[in-house]
Predicted model as a PDB file, atoms N, CA, C, CB and O in Angstrom, pLDDT in the B-factor column:
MODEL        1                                                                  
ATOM      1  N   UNK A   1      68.427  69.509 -94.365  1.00 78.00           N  
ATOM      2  CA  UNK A   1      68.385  68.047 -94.374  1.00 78.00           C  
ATOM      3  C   UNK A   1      69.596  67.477 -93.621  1.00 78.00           C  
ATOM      4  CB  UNK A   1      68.351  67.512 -95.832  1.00 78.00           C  
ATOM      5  O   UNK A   1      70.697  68.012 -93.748  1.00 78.00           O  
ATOM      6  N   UNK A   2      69.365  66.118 -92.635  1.00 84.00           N  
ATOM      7  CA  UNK A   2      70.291  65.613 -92.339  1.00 84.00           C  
ATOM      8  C   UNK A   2      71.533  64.938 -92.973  1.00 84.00           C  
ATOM      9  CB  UNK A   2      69.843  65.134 -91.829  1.00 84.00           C  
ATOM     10  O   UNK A   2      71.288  64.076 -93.817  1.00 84.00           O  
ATOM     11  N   UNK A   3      72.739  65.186 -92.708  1.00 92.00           N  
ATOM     12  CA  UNK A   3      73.770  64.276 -93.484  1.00 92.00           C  
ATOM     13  C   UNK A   3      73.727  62.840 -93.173  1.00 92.00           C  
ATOM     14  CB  UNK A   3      75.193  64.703 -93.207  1.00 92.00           C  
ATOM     15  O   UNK A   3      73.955  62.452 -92.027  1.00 92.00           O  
ATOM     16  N   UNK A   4      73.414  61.933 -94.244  1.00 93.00           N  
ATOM     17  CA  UNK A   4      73.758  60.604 -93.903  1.00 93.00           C  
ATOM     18  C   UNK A   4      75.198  59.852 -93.359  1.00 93.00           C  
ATOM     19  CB  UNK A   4      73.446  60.078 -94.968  1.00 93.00           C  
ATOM     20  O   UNK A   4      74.976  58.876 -92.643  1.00 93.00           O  
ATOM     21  N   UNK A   5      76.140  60.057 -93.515  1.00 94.00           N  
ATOM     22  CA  UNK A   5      77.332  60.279 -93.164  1.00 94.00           C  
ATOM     23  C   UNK A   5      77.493  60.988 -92.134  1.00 94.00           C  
ATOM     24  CB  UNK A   5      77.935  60.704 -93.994  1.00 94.00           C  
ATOM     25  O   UNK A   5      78.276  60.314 -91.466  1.00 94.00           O  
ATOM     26  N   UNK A   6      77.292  61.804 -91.629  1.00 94.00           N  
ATOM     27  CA  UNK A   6      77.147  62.419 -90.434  1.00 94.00           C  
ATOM     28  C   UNK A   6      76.024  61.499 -89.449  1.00 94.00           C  
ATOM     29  CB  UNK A   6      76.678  63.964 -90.768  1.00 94.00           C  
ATOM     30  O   UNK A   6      76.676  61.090 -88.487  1.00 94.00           O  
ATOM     31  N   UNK A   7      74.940  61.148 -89.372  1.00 94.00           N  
ATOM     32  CA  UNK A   7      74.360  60.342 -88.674  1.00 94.00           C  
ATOM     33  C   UNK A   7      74.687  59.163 -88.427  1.00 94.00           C  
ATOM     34  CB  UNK A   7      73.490  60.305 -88.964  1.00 94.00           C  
ATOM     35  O   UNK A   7      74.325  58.695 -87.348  1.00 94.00           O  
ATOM     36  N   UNK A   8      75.575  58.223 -89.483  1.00 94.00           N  
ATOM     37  CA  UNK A   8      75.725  57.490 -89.735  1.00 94.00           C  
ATOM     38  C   UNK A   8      77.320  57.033 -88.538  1.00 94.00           C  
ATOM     39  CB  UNK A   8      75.526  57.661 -91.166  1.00 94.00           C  
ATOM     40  O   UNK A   8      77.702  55.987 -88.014  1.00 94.00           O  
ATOM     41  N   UNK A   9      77.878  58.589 -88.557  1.00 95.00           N  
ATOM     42  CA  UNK A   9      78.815  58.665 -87.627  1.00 95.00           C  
ATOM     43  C   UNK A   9      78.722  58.720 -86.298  1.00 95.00           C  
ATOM     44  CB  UNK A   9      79.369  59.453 -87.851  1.00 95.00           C  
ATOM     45  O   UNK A   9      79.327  58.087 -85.433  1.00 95.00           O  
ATOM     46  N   UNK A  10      77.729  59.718 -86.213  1.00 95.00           N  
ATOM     47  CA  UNK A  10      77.018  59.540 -84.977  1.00 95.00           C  
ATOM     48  C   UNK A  10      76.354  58.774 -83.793  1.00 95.00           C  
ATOM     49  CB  UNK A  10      76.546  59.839 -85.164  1.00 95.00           C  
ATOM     50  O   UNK A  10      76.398  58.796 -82.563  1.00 95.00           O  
ATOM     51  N   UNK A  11      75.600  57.962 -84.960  1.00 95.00           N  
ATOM     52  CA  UNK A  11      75.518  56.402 -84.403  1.00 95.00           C  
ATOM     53  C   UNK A  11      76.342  54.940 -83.689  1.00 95.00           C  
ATOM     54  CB  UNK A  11      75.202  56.006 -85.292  1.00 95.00           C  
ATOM     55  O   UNK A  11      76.285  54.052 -82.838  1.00 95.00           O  
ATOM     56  N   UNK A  12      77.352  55.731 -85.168  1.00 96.00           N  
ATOM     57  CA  UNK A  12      78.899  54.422 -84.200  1.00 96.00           C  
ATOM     58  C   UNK A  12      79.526  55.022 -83.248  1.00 96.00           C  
ATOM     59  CB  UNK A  12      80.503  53.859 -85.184  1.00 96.00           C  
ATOM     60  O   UNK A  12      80.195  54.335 -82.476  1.00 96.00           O  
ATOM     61  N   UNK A  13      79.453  56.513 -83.073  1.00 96.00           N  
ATOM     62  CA  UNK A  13      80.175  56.506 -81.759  1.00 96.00           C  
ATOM     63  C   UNK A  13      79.544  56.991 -80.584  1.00 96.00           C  
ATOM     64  CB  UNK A  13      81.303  57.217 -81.850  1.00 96.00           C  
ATOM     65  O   UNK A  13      80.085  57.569 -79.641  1.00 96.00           O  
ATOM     66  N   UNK A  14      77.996  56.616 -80.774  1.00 95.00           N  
ATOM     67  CA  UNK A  14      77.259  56.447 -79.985  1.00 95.00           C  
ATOM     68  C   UNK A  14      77.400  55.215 -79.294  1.00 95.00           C  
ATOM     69  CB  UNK A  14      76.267  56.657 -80.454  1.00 95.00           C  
ATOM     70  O   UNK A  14      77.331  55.245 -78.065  1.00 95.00           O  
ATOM     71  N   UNK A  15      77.659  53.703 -80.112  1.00 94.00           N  
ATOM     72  CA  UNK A  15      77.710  52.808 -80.023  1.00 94.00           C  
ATOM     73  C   UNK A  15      78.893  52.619 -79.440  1.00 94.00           C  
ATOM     74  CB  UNK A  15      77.395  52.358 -80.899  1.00 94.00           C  
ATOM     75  O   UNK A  15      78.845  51.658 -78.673  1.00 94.00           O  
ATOM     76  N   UNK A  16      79.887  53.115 -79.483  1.00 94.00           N  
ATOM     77  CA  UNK A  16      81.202  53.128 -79.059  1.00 94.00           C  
ATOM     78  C   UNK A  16      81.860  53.353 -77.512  1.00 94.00           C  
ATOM     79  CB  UNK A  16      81.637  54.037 -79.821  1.00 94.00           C  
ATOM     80  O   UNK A  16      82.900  52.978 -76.972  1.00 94.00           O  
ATOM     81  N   UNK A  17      80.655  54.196 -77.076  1.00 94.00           N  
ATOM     82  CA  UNK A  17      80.652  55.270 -76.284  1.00 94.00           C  
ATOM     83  C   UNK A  17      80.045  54.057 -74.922  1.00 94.00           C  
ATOM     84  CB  UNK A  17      79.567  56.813 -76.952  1.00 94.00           C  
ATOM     85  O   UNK A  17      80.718  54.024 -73.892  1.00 94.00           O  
ATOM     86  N   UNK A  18      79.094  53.356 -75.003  1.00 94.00           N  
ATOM     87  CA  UNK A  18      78.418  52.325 -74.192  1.00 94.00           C  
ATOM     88  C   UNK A  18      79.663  51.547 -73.465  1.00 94.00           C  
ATOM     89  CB  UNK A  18      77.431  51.286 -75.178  1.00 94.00           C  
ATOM     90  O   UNK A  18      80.797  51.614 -73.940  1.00 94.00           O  
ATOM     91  N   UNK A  19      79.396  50.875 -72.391  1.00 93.00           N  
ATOM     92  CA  UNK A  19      80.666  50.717 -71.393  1.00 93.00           C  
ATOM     93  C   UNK A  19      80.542  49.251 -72.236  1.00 93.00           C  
ATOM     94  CB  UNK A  19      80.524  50.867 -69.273  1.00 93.00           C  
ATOM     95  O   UNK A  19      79.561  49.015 -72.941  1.00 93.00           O  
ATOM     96  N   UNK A  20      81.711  48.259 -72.065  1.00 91.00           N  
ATOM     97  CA  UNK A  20      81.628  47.405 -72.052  1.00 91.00           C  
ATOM     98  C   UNK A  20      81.328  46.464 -70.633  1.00 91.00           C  
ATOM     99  CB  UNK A  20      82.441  47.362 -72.708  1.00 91.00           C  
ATOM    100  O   UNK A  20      81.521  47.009 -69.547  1.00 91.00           O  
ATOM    101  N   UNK A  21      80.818  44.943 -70.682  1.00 92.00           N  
ATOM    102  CA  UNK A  21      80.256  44.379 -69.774  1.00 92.00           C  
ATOM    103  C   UNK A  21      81.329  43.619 -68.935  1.00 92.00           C  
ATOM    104  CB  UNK A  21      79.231  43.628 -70.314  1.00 92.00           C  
ATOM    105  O   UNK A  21      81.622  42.792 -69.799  1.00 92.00           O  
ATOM    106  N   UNK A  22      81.872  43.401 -68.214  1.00 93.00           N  
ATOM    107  CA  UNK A  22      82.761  42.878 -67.298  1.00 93.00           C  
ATOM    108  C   UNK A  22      82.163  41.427 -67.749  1.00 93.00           C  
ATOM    109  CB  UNK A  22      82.677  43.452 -65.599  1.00 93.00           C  
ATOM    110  O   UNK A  22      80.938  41.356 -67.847  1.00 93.00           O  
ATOM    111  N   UNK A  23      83.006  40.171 -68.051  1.00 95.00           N  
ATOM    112  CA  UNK A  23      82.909  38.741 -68.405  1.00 95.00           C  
ATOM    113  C   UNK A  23      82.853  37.971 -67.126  1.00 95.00           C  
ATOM    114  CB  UNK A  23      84.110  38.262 -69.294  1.00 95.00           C  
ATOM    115  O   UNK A  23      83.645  38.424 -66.300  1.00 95.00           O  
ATOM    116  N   UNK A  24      82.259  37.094 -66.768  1.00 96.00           N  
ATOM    117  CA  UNK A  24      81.765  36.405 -65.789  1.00 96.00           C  
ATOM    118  C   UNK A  24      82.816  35.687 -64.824  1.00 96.00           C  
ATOM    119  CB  UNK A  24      80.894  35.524 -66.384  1.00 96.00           C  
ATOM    120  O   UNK A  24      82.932  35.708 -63.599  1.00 96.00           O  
ATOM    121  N   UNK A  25      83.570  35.017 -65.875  1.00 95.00           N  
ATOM    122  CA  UNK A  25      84.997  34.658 -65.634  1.00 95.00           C  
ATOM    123  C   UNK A  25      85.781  35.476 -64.876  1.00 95.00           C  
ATOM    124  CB  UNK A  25      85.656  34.533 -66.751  1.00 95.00           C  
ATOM    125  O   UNK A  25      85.928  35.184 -63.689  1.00 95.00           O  
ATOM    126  N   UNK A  26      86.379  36.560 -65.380  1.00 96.00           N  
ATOM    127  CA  UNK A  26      87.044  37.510 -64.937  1.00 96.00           C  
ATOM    128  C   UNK A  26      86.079  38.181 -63.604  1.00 96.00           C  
ATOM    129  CB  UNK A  26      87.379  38.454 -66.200  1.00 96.00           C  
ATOM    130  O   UNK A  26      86.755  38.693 -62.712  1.00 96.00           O  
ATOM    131  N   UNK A  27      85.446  38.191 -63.527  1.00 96.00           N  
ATOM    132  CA  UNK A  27      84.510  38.338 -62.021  1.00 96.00           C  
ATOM    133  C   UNK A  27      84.754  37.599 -61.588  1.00 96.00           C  
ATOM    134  CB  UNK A  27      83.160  38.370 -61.782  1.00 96.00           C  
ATOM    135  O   UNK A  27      85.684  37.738 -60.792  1.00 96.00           O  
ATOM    136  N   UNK A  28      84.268  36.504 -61.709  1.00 96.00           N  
ATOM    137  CA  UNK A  28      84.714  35.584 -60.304  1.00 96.00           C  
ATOM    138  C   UNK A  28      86.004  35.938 -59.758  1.00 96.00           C  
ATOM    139  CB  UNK A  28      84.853  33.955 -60.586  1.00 96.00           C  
ATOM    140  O   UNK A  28      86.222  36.509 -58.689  1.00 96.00           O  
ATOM    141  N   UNK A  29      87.122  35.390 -60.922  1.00 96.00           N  
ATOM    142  CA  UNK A  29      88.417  35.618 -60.706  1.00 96.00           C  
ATOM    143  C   UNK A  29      89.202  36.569 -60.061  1.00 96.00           C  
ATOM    144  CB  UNK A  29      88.761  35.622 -61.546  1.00 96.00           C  
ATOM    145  O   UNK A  29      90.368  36.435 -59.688  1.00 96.00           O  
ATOM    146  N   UNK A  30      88.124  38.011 -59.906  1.00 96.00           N  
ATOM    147  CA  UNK A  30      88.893  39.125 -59.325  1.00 96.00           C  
ATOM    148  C   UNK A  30      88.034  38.394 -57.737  1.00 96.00           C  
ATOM    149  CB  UNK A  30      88.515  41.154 -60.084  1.00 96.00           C  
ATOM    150  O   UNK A  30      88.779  38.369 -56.758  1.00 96.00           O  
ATOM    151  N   UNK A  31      87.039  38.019 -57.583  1.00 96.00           N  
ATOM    152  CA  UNK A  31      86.317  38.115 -56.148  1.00 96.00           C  
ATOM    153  C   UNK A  31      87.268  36.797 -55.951  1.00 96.00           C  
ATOM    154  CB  UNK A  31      84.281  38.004 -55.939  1.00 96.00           C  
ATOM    155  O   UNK A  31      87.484  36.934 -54.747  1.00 96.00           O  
ATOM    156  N   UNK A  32      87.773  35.961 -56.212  1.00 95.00           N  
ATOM    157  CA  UNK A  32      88.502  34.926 -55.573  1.00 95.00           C  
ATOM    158  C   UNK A  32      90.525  35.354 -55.123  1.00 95.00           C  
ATOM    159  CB  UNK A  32      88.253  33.544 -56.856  1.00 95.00           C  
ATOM    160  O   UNK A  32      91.405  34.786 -54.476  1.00 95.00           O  
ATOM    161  N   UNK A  33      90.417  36.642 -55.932  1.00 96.00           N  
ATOM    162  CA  UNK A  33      91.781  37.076 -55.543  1.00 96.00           C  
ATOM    163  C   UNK A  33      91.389  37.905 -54.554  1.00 96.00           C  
ATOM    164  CB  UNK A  33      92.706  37.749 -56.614  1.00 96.00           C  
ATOM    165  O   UNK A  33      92.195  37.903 -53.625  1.00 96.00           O  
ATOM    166  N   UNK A  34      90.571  38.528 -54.416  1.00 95.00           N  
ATOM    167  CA  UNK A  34      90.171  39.078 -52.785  1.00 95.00           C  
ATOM    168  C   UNK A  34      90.083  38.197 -51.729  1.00 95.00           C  
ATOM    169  CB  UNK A  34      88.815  39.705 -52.663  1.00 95.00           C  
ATOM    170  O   UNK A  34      90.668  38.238 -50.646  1.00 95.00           O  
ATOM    171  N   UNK A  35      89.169  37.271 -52.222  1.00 91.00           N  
ATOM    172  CA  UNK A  35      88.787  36.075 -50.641  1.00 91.00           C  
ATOM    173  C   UNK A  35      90.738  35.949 -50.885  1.00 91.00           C  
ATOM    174  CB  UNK A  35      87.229  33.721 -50.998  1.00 91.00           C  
ATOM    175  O   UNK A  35      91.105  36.888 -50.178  1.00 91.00           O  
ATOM    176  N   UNK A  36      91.592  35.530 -51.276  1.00 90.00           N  
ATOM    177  CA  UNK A  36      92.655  34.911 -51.471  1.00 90.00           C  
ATOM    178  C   UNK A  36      93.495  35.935 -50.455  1.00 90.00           C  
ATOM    179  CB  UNK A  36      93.055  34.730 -53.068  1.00 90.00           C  
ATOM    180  O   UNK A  36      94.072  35.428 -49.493  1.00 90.00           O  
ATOM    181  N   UNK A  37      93.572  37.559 -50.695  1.00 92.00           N  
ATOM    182  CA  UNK A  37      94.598  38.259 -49.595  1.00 92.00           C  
ATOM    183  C   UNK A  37      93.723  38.263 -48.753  1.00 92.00           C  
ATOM    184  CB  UNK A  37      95.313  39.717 -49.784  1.00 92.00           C  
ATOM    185  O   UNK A  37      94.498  38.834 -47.985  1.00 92.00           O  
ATOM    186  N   UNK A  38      92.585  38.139 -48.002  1.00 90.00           N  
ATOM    187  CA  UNK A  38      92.109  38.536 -46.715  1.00 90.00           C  
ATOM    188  C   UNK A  38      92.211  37.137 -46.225  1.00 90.00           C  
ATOM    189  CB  UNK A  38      90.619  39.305 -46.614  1.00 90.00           C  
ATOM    190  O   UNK A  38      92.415  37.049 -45.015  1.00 90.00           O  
ATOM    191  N   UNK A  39      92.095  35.757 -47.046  1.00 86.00           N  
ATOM    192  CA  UNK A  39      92.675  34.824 -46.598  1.00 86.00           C  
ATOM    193  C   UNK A  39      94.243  34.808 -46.004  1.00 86.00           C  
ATOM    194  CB  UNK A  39      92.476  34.095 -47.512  1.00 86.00           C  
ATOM    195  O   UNK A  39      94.381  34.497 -44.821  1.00 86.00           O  
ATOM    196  N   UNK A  40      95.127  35.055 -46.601  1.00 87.00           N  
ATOM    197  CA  UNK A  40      96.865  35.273 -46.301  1.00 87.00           C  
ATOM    198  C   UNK A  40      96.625  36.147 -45.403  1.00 87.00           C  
ATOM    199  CB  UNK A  40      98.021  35.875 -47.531  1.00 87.00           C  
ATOM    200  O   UNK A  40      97.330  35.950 -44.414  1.00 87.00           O  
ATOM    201  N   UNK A  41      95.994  36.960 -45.313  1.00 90.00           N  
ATOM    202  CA  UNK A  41      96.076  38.254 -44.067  1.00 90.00           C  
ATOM    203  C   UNK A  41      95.782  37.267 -42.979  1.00 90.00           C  
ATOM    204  CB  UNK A  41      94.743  39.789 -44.122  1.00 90.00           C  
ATOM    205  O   UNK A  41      96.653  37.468 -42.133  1.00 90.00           O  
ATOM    206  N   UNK A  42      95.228  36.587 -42.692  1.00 90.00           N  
ATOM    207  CA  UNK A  42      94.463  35.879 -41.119  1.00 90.00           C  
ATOM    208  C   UNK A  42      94.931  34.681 -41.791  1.00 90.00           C  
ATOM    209  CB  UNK A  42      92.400  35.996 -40.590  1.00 90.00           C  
ATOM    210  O   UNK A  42      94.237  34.042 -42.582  1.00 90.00           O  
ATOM    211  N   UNK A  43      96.737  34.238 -41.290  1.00 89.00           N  
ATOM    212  CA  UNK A  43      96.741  32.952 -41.482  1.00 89.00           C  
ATOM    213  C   UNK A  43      96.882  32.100 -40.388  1.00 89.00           C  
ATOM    214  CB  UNK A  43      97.581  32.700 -42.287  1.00 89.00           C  
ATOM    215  O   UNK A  43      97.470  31.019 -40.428  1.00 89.00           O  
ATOM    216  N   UNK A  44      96.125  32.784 -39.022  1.00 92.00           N  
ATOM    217  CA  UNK A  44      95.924  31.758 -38.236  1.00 92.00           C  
ATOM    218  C   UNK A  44      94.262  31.105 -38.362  1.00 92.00           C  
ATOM    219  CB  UNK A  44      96.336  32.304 -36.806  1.00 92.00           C  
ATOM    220  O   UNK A  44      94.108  29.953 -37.958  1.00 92.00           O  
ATOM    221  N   UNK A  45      93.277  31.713 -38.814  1.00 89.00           N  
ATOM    222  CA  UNK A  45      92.189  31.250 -39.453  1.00 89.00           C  
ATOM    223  C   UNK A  45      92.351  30.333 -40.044  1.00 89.00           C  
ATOM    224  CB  UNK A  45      91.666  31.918 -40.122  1.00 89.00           C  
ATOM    225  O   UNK A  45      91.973  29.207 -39.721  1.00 89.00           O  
ATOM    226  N   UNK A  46      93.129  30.726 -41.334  1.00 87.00           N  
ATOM    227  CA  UNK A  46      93.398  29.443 -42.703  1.00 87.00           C  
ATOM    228  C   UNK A  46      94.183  28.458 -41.802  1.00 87.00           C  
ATOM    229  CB  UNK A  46      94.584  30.015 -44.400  1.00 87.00           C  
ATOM    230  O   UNK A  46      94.458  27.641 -42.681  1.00 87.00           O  
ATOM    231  N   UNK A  47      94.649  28.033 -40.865  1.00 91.00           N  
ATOM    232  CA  UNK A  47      95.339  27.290 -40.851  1.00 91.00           C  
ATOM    233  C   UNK A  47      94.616  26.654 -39.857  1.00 91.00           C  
ATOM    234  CB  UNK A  47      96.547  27.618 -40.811  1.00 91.00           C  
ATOM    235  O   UNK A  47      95.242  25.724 -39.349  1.00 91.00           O  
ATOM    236  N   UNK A  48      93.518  26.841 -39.412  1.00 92.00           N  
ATOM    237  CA  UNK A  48      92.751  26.262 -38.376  1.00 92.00           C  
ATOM    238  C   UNK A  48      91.597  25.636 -39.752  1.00 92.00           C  
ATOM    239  CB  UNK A  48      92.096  27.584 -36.933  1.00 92.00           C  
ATOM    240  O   UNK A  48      91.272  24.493 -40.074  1.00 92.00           O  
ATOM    241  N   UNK A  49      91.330  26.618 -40.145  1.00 89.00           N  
ATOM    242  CA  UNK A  49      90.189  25.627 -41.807  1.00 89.00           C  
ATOM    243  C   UNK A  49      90.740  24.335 -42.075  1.00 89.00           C  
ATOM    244  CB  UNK A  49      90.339  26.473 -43.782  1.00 89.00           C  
ATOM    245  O   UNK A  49      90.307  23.183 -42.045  1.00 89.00           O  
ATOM    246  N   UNK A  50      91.965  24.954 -42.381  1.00 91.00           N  
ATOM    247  CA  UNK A  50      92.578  23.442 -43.297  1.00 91.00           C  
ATOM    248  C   UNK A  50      92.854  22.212 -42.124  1.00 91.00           C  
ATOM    249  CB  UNK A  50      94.469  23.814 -44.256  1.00 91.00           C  
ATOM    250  O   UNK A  50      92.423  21.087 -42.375  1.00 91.00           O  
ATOM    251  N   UNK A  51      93.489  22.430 -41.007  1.00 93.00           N  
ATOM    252  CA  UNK A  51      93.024  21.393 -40.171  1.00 93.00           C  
ATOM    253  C   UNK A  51      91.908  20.568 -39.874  1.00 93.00           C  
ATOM    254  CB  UNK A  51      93.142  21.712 -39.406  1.00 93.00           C  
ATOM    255  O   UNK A  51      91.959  19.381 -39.553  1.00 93.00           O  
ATOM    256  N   UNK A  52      90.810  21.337 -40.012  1.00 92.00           N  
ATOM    257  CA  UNK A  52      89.470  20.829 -39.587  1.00 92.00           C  
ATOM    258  C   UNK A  52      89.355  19.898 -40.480  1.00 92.00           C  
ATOM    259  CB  UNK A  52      88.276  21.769 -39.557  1.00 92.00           C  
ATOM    260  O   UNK A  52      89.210  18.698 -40.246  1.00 92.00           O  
ATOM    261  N   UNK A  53      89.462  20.807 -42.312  1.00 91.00           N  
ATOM    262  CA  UNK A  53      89.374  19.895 -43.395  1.00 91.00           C  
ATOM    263  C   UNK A  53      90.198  18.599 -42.874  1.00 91.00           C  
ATOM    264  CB  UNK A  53      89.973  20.571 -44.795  1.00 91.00           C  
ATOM    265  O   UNK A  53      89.646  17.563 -42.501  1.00 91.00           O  
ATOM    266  N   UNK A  54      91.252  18.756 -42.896  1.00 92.00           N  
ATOM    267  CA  UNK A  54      91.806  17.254 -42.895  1.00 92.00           C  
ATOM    268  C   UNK A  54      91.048  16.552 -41.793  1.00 92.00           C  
ATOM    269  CB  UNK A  54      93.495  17.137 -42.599  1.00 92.00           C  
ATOM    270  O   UNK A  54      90.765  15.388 -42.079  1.00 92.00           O  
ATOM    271  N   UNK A  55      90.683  16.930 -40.710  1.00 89.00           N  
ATOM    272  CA  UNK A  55      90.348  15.964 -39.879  1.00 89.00           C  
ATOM    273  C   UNK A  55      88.806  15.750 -40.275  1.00 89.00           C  
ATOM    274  CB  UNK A  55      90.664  16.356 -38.367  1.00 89.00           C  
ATOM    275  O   UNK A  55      88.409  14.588 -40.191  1.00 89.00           O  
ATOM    276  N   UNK A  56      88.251  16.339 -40.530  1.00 87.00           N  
ATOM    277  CA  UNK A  56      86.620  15.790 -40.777  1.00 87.00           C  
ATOM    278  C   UNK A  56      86.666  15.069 -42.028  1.00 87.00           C  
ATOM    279  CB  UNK A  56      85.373  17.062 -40.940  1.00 87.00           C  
ATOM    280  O   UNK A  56      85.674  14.358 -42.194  1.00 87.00           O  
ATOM    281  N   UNK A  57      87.632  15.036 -43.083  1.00 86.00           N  
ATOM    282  CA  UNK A  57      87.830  13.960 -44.099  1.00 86.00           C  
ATOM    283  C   UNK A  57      89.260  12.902 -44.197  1.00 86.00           C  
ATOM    284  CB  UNK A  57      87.733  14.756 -45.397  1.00 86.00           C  
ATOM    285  O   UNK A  57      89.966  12.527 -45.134  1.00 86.00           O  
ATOM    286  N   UNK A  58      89.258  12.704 -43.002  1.00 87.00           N  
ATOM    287  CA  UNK A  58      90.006  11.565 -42.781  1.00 87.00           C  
ATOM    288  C   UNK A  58      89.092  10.394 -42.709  1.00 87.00           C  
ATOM    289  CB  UNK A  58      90.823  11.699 -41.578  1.00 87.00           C  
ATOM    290  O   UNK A  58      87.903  10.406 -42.388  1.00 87.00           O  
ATOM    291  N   UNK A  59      90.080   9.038 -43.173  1.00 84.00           N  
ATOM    292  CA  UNK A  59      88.994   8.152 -43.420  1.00 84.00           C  
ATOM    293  C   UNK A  59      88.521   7.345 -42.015  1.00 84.00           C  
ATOM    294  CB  UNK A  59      89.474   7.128 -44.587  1.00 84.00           C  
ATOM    295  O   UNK A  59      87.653   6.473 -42.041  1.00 84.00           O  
ATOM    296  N   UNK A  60      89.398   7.869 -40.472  1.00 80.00           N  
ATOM    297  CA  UNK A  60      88.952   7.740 -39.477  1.00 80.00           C  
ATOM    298  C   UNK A  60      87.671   7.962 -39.208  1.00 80.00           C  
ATOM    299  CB  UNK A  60      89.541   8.219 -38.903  1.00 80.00           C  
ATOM    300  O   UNK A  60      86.794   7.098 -39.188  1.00 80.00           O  
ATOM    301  N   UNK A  61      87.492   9.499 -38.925  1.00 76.00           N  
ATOM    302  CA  UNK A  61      86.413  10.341 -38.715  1.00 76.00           C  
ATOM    303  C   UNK A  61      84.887   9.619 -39.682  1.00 76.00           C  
ATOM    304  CB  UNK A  61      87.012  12.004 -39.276  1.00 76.00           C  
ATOM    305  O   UNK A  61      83.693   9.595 -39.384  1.00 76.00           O  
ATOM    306  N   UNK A  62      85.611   9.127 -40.847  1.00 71.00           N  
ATOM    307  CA  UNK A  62      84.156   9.083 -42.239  1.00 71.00           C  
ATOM    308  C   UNK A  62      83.792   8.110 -41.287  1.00 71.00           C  
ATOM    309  CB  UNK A  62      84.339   8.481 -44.358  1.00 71.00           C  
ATOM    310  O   UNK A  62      82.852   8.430 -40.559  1.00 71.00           O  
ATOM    311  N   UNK A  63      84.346   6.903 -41.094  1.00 71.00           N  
ATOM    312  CA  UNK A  63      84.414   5.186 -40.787  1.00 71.00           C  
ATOM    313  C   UNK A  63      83.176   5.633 -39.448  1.00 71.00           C  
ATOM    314  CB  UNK A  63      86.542   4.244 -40.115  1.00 71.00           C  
ATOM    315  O   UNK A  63      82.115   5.026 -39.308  1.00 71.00           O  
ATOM    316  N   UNK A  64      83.641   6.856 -38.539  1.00 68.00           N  
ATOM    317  CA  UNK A  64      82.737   6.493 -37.249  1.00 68.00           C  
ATOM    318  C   UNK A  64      81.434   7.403 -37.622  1.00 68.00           C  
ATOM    319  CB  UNK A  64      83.532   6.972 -35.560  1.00 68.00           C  
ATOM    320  O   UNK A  64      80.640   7.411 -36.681  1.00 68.00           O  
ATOM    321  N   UNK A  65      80.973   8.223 -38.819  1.00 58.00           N  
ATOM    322  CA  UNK A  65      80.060   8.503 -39.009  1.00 58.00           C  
ATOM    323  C   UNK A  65      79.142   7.728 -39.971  1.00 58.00           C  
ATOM    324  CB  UNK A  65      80.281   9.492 -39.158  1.00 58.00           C  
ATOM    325  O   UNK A  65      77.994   8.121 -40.179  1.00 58.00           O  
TER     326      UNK A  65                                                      
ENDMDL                                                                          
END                                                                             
């Protein structure tokens, strides 16, 4: 016959044993610290983005569209 206590053990560290799930949050958060160094790596890119930004939302630019 099986031990109840023994199965019973078996079970939780069966249960134990299952990976835990990576939180949604913390995902993003790691994929935005990546975009973040390959951003700093090419900071003549970023620094051409953020120009554009400013100039396509200046309230010049809005006024003639």
């Amino acid at each position: 016959p099986s031990d109840k206590k023994m199965d019973g053990l078996n079970s939780a560290l069966a249960s134990a044993e299952t990976p835990v799930a990576t939180p949604r949050p913390l995902t993003q958060l790691r994929q935005d610290t990546d975009y973040s160094i390959q951003q700093a790596a090419n900071r003549r890119l970023t620094a051409t983005q953020d120009l554009i930004w400013a100039l396509v939302n200046s309230p010049s630019f809005l006024f003639n569209r």
